[in-house]
Every structure is written in C-alpha cells, then in structure tokens.
C-alpha positions as CSV (number, residue, x, y, z in Angstrom):
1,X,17.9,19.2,-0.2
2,X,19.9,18.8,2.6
3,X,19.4,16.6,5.8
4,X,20.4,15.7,8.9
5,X,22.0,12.7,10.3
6,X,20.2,10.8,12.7
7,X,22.6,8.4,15.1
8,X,22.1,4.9,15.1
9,X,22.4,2.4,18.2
10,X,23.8,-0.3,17.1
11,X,20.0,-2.6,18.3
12,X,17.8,-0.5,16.6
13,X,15.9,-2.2,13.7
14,X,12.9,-1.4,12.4
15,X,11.9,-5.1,11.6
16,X,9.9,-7.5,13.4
17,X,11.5,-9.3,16.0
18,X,12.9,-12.8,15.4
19,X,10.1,-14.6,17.7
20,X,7.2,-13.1,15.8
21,X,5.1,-15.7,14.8
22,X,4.7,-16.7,11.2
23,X,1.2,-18.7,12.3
24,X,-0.1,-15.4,13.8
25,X,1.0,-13.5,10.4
26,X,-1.4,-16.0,8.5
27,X,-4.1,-16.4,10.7
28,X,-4.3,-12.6,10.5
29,X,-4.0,-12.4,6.4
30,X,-6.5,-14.7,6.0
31,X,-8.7,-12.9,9.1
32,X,-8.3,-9.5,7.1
33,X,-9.1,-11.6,3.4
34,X,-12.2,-12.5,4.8
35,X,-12.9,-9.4,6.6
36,X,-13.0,-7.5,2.5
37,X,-14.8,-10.4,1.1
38,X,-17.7,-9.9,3.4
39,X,-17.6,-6.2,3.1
40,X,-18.1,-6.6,-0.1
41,X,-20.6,-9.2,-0.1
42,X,-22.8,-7.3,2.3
43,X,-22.8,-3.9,0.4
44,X,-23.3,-5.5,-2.2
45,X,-26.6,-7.2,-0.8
46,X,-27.9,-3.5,0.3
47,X,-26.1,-1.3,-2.7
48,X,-23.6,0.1,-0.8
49,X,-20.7,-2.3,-1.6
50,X,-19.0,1.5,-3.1
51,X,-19.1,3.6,0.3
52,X,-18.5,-0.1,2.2
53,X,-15.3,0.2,0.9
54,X,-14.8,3.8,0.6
55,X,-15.1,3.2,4.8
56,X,-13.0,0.8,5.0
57,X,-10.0,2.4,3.2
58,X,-10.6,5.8,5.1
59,X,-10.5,3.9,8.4
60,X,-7.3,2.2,7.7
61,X,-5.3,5.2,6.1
62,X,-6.4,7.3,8.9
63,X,-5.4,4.9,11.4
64,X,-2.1,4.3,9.6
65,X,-1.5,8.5,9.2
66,X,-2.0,8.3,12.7
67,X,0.4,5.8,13.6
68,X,3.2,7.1,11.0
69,X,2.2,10.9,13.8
70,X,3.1,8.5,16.6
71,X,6.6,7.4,15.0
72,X,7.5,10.8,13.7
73,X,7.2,12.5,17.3
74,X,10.0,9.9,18.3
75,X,12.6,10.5,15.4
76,X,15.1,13.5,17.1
77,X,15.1,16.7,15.1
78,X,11.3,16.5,14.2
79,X,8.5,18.7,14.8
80,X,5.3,17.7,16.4
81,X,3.1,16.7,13.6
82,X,-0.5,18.0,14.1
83,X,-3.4,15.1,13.6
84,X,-5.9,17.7,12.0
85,X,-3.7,16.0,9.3
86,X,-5.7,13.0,9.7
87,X,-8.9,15.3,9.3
88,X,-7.8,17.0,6.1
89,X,-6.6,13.2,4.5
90,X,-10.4,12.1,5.1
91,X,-11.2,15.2,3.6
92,X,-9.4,14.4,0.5
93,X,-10.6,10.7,0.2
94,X,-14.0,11.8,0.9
95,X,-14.0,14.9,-1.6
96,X,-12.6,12.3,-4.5
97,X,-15.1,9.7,-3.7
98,X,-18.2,11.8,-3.5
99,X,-17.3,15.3,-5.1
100,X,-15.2,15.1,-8.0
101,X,-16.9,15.8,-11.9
102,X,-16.4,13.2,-14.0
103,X,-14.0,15.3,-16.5
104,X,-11.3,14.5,-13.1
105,X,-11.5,10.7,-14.4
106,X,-7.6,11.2,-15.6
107,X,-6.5,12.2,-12.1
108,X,-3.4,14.1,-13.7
109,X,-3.0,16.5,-11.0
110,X,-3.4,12.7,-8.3
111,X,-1.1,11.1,-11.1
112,X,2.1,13.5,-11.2
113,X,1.8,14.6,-7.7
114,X,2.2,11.1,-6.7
115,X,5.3,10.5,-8.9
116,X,6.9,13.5,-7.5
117,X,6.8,12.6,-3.3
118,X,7.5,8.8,-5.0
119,X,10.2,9.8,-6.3
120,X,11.8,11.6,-3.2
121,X,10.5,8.5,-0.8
122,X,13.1,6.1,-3.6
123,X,15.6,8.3,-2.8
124,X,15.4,7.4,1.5
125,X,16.6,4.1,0.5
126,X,20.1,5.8,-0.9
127,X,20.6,7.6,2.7
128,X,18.0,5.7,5.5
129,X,19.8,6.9,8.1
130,X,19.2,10.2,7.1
131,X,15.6,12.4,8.7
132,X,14.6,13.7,5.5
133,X,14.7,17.6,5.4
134,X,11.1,17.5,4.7
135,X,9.6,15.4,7.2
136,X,11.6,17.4,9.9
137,X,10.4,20.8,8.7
138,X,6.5,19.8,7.9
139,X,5.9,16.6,9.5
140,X,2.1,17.1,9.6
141,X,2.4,18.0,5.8
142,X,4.5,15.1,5.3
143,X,2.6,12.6,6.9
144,X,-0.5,13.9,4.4
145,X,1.0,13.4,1.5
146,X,2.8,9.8,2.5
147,X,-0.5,8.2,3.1
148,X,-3.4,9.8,2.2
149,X,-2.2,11.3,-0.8
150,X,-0.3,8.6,-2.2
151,X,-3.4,5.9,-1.3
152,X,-6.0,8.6,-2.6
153,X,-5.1,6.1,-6.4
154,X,-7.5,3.4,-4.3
155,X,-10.5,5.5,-4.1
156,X,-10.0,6.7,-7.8
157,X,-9.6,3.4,-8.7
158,X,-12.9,1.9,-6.6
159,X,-15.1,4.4,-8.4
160,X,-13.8,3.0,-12.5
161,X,-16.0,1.6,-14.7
162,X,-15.0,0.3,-17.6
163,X,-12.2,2.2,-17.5
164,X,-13.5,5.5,-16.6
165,X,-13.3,6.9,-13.2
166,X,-15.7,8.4,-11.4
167,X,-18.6,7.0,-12.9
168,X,-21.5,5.6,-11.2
169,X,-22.6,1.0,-11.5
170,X,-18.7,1.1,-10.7
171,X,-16.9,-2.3,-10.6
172,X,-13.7,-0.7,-9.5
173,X,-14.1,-2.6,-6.5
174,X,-12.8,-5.7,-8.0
175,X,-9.6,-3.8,-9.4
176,X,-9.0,-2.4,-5.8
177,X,-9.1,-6.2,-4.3
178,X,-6.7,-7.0,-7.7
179,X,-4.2,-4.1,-6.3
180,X,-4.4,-5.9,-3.0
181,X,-3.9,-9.3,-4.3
182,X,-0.8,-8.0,-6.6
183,X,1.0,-6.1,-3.7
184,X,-0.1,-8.0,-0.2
185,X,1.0,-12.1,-2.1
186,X,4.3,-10.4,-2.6
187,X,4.2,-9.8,1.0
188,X,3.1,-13.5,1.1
189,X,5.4,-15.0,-1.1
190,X,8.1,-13.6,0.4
191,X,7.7,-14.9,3.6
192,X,6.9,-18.6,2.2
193,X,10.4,-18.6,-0.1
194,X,12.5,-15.6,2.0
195,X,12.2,-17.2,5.2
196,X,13.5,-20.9,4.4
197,X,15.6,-20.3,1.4
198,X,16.5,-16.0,2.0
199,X,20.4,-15.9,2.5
200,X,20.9,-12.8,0.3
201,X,20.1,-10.1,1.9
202,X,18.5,-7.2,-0.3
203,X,18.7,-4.2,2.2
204,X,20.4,-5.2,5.3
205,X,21.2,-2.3,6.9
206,X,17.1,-1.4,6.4
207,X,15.7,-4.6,7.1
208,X,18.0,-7.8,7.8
209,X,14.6,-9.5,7.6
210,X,14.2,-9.4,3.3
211,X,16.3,-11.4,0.9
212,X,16.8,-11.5,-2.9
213,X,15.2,-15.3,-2.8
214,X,12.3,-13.8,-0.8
215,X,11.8,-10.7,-3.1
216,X,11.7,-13.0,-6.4
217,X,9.3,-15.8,-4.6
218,X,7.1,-12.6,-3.6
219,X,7.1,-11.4,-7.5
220,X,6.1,-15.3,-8.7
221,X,3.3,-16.0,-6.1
222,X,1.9,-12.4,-6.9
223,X,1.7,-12.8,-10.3
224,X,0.1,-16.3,-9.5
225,X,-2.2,-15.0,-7.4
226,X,-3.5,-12.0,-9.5
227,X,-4.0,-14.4,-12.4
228,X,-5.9,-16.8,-10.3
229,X,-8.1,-13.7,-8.9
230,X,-8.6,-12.4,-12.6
231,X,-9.9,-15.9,-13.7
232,X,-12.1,-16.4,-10.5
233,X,-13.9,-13.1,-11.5
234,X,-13.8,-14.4,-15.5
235,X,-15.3,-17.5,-15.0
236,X,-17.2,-17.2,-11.5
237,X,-18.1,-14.2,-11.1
238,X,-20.3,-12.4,-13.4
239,X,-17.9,-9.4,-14.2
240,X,-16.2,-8.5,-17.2
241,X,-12.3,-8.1,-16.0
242,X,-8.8,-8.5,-17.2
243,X,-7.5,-11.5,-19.0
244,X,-6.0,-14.0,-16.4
245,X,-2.7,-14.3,-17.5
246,X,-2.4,-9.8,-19.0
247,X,-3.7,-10.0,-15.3
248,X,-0.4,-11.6,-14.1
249,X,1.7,-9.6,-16.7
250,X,0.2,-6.3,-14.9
251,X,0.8,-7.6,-11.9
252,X,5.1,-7.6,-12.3
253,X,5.2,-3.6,-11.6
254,X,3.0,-3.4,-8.6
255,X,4.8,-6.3,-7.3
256,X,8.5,-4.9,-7.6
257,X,7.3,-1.4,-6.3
258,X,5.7,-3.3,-3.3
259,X,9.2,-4.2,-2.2
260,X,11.0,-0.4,-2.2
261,X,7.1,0.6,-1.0
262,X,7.7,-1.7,2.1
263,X,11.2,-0.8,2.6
264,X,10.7,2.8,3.0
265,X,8.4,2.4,6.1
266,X,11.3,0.3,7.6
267,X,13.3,3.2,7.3
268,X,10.7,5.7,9.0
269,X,10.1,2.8,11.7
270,X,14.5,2.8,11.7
271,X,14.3,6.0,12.6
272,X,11.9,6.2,15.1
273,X,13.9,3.0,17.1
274,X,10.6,1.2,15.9
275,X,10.3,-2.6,15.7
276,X,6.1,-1.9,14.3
277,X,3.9,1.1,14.1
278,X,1.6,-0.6,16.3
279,X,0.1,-3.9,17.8
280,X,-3.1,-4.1,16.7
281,X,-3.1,-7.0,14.3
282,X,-1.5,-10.0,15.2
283,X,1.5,-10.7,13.7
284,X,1.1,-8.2,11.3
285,X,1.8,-5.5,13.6
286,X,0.0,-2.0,13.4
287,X,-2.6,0.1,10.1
288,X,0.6,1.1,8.6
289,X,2.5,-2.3,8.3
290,X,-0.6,-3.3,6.8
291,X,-0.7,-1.3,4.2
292,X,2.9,0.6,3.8
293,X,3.3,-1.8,0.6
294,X,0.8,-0.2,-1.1
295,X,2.2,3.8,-0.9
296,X,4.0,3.3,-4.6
297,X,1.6,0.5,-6.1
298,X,-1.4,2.1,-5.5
299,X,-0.7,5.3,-7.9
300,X,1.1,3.1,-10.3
301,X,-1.9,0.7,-10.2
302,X,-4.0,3.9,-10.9
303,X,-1.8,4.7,-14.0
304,X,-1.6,1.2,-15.3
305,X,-5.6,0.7,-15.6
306,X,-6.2,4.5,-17.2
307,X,-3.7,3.1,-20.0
308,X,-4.0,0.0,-20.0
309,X,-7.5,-1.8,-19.1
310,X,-8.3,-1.8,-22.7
311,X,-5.8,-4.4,-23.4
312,X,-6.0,-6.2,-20.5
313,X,-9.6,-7.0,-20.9
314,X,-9.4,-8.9,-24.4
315,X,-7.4,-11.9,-24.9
C-alpha cells in the first residue's frame, strides 16, 4: 500500500502542551468517573441502566468521529470526509444494541474485522509521518471504521450475560466500566510515574510526552486498579464477576494495547499540526483524547471475555 509523505515543521507535535495542567487532567477524570457511576446508578433505579449507557457511548464516539472529520480536513492530500459518517456509525451501534439475534453473540464478523484495520493502524507507528493511502483516498470510510467500528466491541460487550452477548438481565455493564478501568489507569498511571521519573522516551518523534517509566507505571496501576474494581463488585456489589486478581492478570493486554492505541491518535493529531482534537474537557482535551486508548482494547477486551470469562469468574 503505498503512501504519501507528509512534511513536518519542525514545532508540530501532536501532544499537549508543556503548561497543561495535571490538576485540570484529574479534576476532569474524576468529574467523568462520577459522571458513569451516576449513569449507571440512575438507570439502574428506572431499568434503563442498558440504553443509559448505550447513550452515552453513542454520544461520545460520535462526537470523537466528528472531531477525528475535523483533523482529517487539515492533513494535506486528504479528501473532505463526509459526517453522514457519523450518521451511519450510530447506525451501526444502534443496530448491534437493539437489532442483532442472539446467534451474533460471537461477533466473528466484529471480531476479525477489527483485527484487520488494527493491524494496519500498528503499522502508522513504523512510518507516522506518513498520510496513510487509505485515509487520503476514503477519509469518510476511514473515519467509520477507526471509531465506530473498532468501539462497536463496547456495545457487544454491555449487552453479555454470563458470557453470552446479546442477551437480555445483562450485567455487561460492569465489564464495559472494567474495560475503562483497565485502559483509562494506564492513562493514569502513566502520568503519576511518567511525569516525575519518564526519562526514556518510548516514541519521541510521536509523542515526546510518553516514557518507558510512564508506560510500565501505567501497566502496574492498571492492573491494580482492575483488581480493586473486580473485588469492589465481589464483595460489595451483588454481582457475580471475575476473580480480583484473574481480573488484574486480564487486565495486562488491554493495558499494553492502550499505549500503541493512544499513540496512533498522536500520529493523526501529528499530522493534522494538532496539539488536541478539541477543548471540551479540561485538561483532557477533546471526545477523541478521551477515548483514543480504547480503539485496540476495546475489540481485544471483546475477545478476551468470549474466551475467557469462564476462567476468570472461578478462583
């Protein structure tokens, strides 16, 4: 696949800036924990906690789809993406939440498709300099399957019940707040180690920002984090989950995919000349540095609890 070299200034960088606050990043995280929590809590007082969240994912991907629009127009040699792609990813969410038969519950088609566009967003790393052949030809297509497509894994994963999707008395809520909690503490831990003791960088010439220190805090306090989560739900809450500590174990993948997951929308936002896809959360930046971490651990999430549930849910 061949692709077209993209000139660099020397000042473009796709990371935050060096005076973004750290206090604004946790007031925000911790704004946006307790944001889901009462979601959650109010669905679930009025039945609805399922399509409460089903809302909330479609509103953020769809915002995020339309921010990754807003940075494509400005990398030179694309096309004008067209936001009926938006549309037609809120068609897709909504089609596997409400409309899919129950035989879909192995998502095959969801699966390997995801694989396959995760396996050529790995390979921007190798050249991120590069506008990728693809996104110059069919950026509305593109756009679609980066975010939508790849994130569709959440909604198959909110409607599981005891390990089978698309069922109905789900309690696939709890693993889509696990996802979270393996891929975002990453995000978390990362800044907490990679900022005072980060002095190897990982991907400098993608983001200066990430270090080696941060990236193996980021996989600790994730795991810590998920088993904590997994014995809240054990022990406080009145739902059958995973094991603590097979909790933690899962946790590992989705935590070292969260890191080339993140890095990838540095090198769209690189690019574009980008320091964030948008402004609207505080420190945080725009819907898709939000959630641009969870691209490759959502579908890999999705495969890890159609194999693996089983085991994780018996010590």
């Amino acid at each position: 696949m061949r692709q077209a070299r993209t000139p660099l200034r020397p000042d473009q960088r796709a990371d935050p800036s060096p005076g973004q606050s750290v206090k604004d990043r946790a007031f925000s995280t911790v704004g946006l924990w307790v944001i889901v929590a009462l979601i959650i809590w109010v669905g679930g007082l009025f039945s609805i906690a399922e399509q409460a969240c089903f809302g909330l994912l479609a509103l953020i991907i769809g915002a995020a789809q339309y921010e990754f629009y807003q940075l494509a127009r400005r990398i030179p040699g694309v096309g004008r993406p067209d936001v009926t792609g938006v549309v037609a990813g809120f068609v897709l969410l909504f089609a596997l939440f409400f409309l899919a038969p129950e035989e879909a519950r192995a998502n095959l088609l969801l699966t390997i498709g995801a694989l396959l566009f995760g396996t050529h967003l790995l390979t921007l790393l190798r050249r991120p300099g590069e506008v990728p052949s693809l996104l110059r030809r069919f950026p509305t297509l593109y756009g679609f399957a980066y975010l939508p497509f790849m994130l569709a894994s959440l909604i198959a994963i909110a409607r599981m019940k005891e390990g089978q999707l698309l069922t109905t008395e789900s309690v696939g809520l709890y693993y889509v707040v696990w996802v979270f909690v393996a891929t975002k503490f990453t995000d978390v831990g990362g800044l907490i180690i990679g900022v005072p003791f980060g002095k190897h960088k990982i991907a400098p010439n993608i983001s200066p920002a990430k270090s080696w220190e941060g990236c193996l805090g980021g996989i600790l306090v994730s795991a810590l984090a998920s088993g904590l989560y997994a014995w809240l739900l054990r022990d406080v809450v009145d739902v059958s989950f995973m094991v603590p500590w097979k909790a933690a174990v899962l946790a590992l993948p989705l935590a070292l995919l969260s890191i080339p997951s993140d890095l990838i929308e540095s090198v769209f936002k690189r690019l574009a000349g980008a320091k964030d896809s948008g402004a609207t959360i505080p420190g945080i930046g725009g819907a898709l540095d939000l959630i641009d971490s969870m691209v490759l651990t959502s579908p890999a999430a999705l495969i890890l609890l159609s194999y693996c549930l089983a085991w994780a849910r018996h010590g």
